[in-house]
N, C-alpha and C positions, 0 to 999 in steps of 0.2 A: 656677465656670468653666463657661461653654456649651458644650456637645455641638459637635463639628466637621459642622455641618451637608453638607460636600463627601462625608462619608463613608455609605453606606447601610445601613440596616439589614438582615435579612435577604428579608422580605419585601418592601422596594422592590427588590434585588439579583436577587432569586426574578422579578419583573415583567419586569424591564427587559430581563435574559436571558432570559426566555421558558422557564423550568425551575422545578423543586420546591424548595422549601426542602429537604428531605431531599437531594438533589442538590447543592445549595451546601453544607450539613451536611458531606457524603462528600467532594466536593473541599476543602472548608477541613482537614479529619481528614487527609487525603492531602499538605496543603502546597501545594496549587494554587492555591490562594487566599491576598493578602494581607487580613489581618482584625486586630482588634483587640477586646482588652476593655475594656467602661466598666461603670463601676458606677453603680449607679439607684438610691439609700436601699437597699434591703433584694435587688435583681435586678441580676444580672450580663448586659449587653447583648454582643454581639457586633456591631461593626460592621466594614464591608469597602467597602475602597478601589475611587472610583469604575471604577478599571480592568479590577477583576473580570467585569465584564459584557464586556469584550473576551476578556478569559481567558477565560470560559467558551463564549463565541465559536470560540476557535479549539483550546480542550478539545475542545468538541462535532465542531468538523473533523475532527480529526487521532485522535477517534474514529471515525469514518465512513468513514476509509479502511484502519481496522484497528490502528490503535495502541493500547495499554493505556494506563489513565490511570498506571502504573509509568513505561510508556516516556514517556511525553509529561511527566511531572514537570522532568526532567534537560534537558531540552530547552526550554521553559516558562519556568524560572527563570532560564535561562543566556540566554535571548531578552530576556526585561525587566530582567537584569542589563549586557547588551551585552557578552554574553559568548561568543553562540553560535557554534561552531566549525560552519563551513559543512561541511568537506570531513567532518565525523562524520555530521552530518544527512545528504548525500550518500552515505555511504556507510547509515546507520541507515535510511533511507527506498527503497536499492538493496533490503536486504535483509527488506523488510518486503514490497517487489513479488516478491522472488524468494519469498518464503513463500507472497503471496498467490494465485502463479502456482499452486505445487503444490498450492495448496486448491483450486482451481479445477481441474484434473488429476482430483482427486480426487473430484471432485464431479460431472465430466461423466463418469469412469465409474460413480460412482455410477446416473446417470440411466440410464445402457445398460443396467446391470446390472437395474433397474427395470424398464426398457420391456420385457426380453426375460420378466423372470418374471412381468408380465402377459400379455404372449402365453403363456405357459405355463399359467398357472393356467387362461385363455380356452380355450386347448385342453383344457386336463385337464376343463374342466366339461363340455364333449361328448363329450370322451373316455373310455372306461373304461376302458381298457389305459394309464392315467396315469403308472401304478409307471414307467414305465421312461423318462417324463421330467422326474419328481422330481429325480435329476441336476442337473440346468441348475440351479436353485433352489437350490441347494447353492452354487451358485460363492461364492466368497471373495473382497474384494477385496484385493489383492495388500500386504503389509507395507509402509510407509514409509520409505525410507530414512535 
């Protein structure tokens, strides 16, 4: 019986997506990927349905706006199932802006917290009476809720 030529191997799936084979690897392990095995006389091929390269397509997205490939699994399958419940993605995509907000919170105190203890250190290098603005340098940023 002939090979399903419609289906790719890894390396053309690796091309076509514009990704590593180790990367199709890690999503096929994960269940992101539909794939299949064929046997070659003595070698075990993996091949994967041409739709993977759309998958990995909107893998690649819904990584770039902060989803884990965990989260994107449940979501992914239940999409190419015709199964996806809009009002959970609305709500799953609410709460991924409300996370990404407080990284962001956290990240622009971060940068104050920065800027002021290079003015510090700036001053401490002309200054020699330093000791008593080590203090500042010391701030903490505040625990997370």
């Amino acid at each position: 019986m002939a090979p399903d030529t419609a289906f790719l191997l890894i390396g053309t799936l690796a091309a076509q997506a514009n990704t590593t084979k180790d990367t199709i690897r890690h999503y096929d392990q994960l269940g992101l990927l539909k794939s299949r095995k064929r046997q070659a006389g003595s070698r075990l091929y993996t091949e994967f349905h041409p739709e993977c390269v759309e998958r990995i397509e909107l893998i690649k997205s819904a990584q770039a706006i902060g989803f884990t490939l965990t989260e994107i699994k449940d979501s992914l399958n239940d999409y190419y199932d015709g199964q996806l419940d809009i009002d959970l993605q609305l709500s799953l995509t609410q709460q991924k802006l409300a996370q990404v907000r407080k990284q962001q919170m956290t990240i622009n105190l971060m940068i104050e917290m920065l800027a002021e203890r290079i003015e510090v250190l700036e001053r401490m290098k002309t200054d020699k009476n330093y000791l008593s603005n080590i203090e500042i340098c010391k701030k903490k940023i505040p625990p997370q809720a």
